[in-house]
C-alpha positions in Angstrom: 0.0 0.0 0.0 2.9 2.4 0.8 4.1 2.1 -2.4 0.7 2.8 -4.2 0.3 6.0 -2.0 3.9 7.1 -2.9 3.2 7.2 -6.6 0.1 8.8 -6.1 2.3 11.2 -4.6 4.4 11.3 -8.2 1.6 11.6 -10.2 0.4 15.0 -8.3 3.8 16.3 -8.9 4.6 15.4 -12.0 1.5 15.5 -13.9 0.7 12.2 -15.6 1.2 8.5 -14.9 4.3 8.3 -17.5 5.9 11.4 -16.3 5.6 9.6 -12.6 6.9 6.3 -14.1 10.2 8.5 -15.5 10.9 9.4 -12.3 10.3 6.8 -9.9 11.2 3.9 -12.2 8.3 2.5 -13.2 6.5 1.9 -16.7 3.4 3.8 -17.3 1.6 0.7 -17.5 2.5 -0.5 -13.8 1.7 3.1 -12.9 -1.7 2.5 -14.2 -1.9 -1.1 -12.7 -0.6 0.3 -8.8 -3.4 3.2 -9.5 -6.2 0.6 -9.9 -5.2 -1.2 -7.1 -5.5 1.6 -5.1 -8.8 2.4 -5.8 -10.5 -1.2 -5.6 -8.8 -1.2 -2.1 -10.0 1.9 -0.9 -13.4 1.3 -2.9 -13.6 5.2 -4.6 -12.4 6.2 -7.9 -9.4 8.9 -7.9 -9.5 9.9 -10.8 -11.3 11.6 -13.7 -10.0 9.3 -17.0 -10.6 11.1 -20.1 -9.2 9.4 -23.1 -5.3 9.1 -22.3 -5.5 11.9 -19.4 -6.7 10.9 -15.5 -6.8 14.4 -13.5 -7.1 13.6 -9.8 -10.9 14.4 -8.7 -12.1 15.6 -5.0 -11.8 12.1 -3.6 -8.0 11.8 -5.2 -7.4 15.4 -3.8 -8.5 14.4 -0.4 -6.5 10.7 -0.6 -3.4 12.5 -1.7 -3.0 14.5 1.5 -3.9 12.1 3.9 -1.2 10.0 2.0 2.0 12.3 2.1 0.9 12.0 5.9 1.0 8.5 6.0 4.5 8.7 4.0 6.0 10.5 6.5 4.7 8.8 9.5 5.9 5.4 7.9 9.3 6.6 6.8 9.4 7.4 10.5 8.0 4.5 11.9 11.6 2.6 13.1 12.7 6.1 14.2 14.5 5.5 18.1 12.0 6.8 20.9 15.2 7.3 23.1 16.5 10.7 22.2 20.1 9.3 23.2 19.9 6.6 20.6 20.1 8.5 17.0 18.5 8.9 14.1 18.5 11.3 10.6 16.9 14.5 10.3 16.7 16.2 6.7 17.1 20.1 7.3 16.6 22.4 4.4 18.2 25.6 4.2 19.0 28.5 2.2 22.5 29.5 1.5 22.1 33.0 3.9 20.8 31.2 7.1 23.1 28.0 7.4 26.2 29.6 9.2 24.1 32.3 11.0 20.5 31.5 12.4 21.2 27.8 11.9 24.4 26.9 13.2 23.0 29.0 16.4 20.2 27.1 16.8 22.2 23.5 16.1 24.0 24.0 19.7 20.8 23.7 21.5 19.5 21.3 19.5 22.6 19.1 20.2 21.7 19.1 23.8 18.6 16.7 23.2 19.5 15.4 20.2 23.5 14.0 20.4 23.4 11.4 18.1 21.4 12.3 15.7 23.1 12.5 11.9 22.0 16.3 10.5 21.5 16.1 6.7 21.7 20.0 5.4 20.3 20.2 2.1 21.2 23.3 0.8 18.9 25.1 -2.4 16.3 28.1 -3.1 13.2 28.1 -1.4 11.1 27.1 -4.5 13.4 23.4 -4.4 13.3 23.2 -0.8 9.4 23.7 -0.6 9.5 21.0 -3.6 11.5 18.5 -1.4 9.9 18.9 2.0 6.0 18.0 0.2 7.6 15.2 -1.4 8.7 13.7 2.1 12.3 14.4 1.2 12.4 16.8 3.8 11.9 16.8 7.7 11.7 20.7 8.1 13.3 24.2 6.0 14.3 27.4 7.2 13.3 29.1 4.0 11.8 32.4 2.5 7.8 32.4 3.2 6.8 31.4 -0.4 4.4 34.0 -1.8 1.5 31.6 -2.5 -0.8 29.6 -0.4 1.1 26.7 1.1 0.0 23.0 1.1 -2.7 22.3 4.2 -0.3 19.0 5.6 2.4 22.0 6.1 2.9 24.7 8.9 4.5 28.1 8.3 6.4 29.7 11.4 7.5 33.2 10.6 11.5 33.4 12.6 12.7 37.1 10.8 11.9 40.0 8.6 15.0 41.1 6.8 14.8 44.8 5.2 16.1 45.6 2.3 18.9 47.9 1.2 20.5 49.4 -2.2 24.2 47.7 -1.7 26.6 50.3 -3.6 30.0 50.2 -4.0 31.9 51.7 -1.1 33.3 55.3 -3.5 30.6 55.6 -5.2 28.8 59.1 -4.1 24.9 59.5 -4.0 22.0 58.2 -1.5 19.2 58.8 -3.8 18.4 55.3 -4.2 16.2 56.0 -7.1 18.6 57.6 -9.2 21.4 55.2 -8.3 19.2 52.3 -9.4 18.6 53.9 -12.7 21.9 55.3 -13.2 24.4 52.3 -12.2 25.1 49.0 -13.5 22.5 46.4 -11.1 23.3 43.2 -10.3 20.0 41.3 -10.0 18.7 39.0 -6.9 17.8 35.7 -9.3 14.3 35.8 -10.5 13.8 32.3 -9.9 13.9 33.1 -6.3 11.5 34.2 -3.9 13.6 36.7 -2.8 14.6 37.8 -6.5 10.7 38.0 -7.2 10.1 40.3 -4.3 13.1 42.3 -6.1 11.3 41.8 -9.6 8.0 43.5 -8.0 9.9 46.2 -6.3 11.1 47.8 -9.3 8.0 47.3 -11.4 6.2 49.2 -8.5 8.4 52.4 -9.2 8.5 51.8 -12.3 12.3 51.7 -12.5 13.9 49.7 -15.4 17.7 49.0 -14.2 20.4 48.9 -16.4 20.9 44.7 -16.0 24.3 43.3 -15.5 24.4 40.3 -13.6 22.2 38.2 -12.3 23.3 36.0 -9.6 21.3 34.3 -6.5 23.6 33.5 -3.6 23.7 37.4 -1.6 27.6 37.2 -0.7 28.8 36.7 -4.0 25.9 39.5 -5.0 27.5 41.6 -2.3 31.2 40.8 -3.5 30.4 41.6 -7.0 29.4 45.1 -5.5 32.4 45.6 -3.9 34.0 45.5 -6.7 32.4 48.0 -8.3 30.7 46.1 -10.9 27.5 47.3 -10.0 24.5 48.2 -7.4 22.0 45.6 -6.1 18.9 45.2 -4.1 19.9 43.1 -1.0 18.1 41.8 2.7 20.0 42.9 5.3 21.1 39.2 6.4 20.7 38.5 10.5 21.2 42.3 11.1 24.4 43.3 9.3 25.4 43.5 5.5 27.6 40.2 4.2 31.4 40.0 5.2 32.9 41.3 2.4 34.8 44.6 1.4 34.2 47.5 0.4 30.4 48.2 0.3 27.6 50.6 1.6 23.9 50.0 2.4 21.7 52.5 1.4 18.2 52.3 3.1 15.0 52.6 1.1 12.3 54.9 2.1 10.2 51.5 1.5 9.8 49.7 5.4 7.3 47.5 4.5 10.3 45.8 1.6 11.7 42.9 3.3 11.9 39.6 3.1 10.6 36.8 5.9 12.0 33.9 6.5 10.4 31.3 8.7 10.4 27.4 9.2 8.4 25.1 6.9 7.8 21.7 8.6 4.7 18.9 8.3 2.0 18.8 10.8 2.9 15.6 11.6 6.7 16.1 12.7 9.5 13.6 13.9 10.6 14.8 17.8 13.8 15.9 16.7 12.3 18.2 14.2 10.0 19.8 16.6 12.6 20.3 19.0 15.1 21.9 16.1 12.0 24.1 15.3 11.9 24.9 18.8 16.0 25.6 19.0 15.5 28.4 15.9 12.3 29.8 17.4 14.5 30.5 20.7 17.6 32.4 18.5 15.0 35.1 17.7 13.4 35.4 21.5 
């Protein structure tokens, strides 16, 4: 049954019983085989069939949630109740987070959990978010995705991060405006969260940059600055600008620009992941 649920899983992700197959190994005919399975042993159909397509219908919709619950709870299931005894926890982070908020938060953590083996999975939010609602993930310190968020996952905000206009450290002028449309910018990735929130902020003043780079880890953003290649749009990262020479923020007359980043985790959560949770919840207090 677990494994009938787990491509159920597939096909909501990827879109059709082959593209499922493709990625989980399977032929699209033992796709379709595991499907009907499924449905004479829960006794409701799951999908809409028309022709060659099969789009999942209320009942599927309702099945696939209660199934990435069961997922995790069985991928759990031989999980150590002593806290002393080990186990794995699978931590998603962005790049910005993991030697700062993170590794504070890892020192209390430690005192409960010893032996447990940390997996850091490193990425942008959107592939983190991707990998935690597969069950790849046991909890992400990400940015809070700007869309409604699957109902099996919780949201805990941790930190607003403000933005600033990073300039080069020589280069004369606070007018933010004018140095965004007079210097060369070096762009937050678009395929980011944070890049979008970037995107969006110019659009809404209507400022076109001259584009030069376009980058998404913030210290080599930063470190392209200092080097006078450019100016760039960056979150002040756990209250200070990145560790790198020679640069100067320039605040926006815009308070209500930052960016929030928070913990993503399942409802139903392993103890160690509550407890880390707990650990980065306590770095902010």
């Amino acid at each position: 049954m677990i494994a009938e649920l787990q491509t159920l899983v597939a096909i909501a992700r990827f879109g059709t019983f082959a593209a499922a197959g493709d990625r989980i190994g399977l032929t699209q005919a033992a796709v379709s085989g595991q499907m009907k399975r499924l449905e004479e042993r829960l006794g409701v159909k799951l999908f809409e069939r028309t022709g060659r397509s099969a789009t999942l219908n209320a009942a599927g919709l309702r099945t696939l949630e209660r199934a990435k619950s069961i997922i995790a709870m069985f991928e759990h299931i031989a999980d150590p109740v002593d806290e002393a005894s080990g186990g794995e926890l699978r931590v998603g982070a962005i790049a910005s987070v993991q030697s700062a908020l993170l590794a504070r938060a890892l020192g209390s953590f430690r005192l409960r959990f010893a032996n447990h083996h940390l997996r850091i999975v490193p990425g942008v939010s959107l592939h983190l978010l991707d990998l935690l609602d597969a069950g790849e993930l046991d909890l992400a310190v990400l940015i809070e995705p700007p869309f409604g968020l699957p109902k099996n996952l919780i949201w805990r905000p941790l930190v607003r991060e403000p933005y600033v206009l990073a300039v080069p450290e020589k280069l004369q002028g606070d007018d933010w405006r004018t140095l965004l449309r007079e210097q060369p910018f070096i762009r937050y990735d678009r395929s980011s969260f944070g890049g979008r929130q970037v995107d969006r902020f110019l659009r809404s003043h209507s400022i076109v940059p001259r584009e030069s780079v376009e980058v998404d880890d913030i210290a080599g953003i930063a470190a392209l600055v200092g080097l006078g290649l450019g100016v760039a749009l960056l979150p002040v990262v756990d209250g200070s600008p990145p560790p790198v020479a020679p640069i100067r923020m320039v605040p926006l007359s815009e308070p209500g620009f930052y960016r929030e980043i928070g913990i993503l985790q399942p409802q139903e959560s392993a103890p160690a992941a509550i407890c880390l949770a707990e650990c980065l919840m306590a770095t902010q207090q």
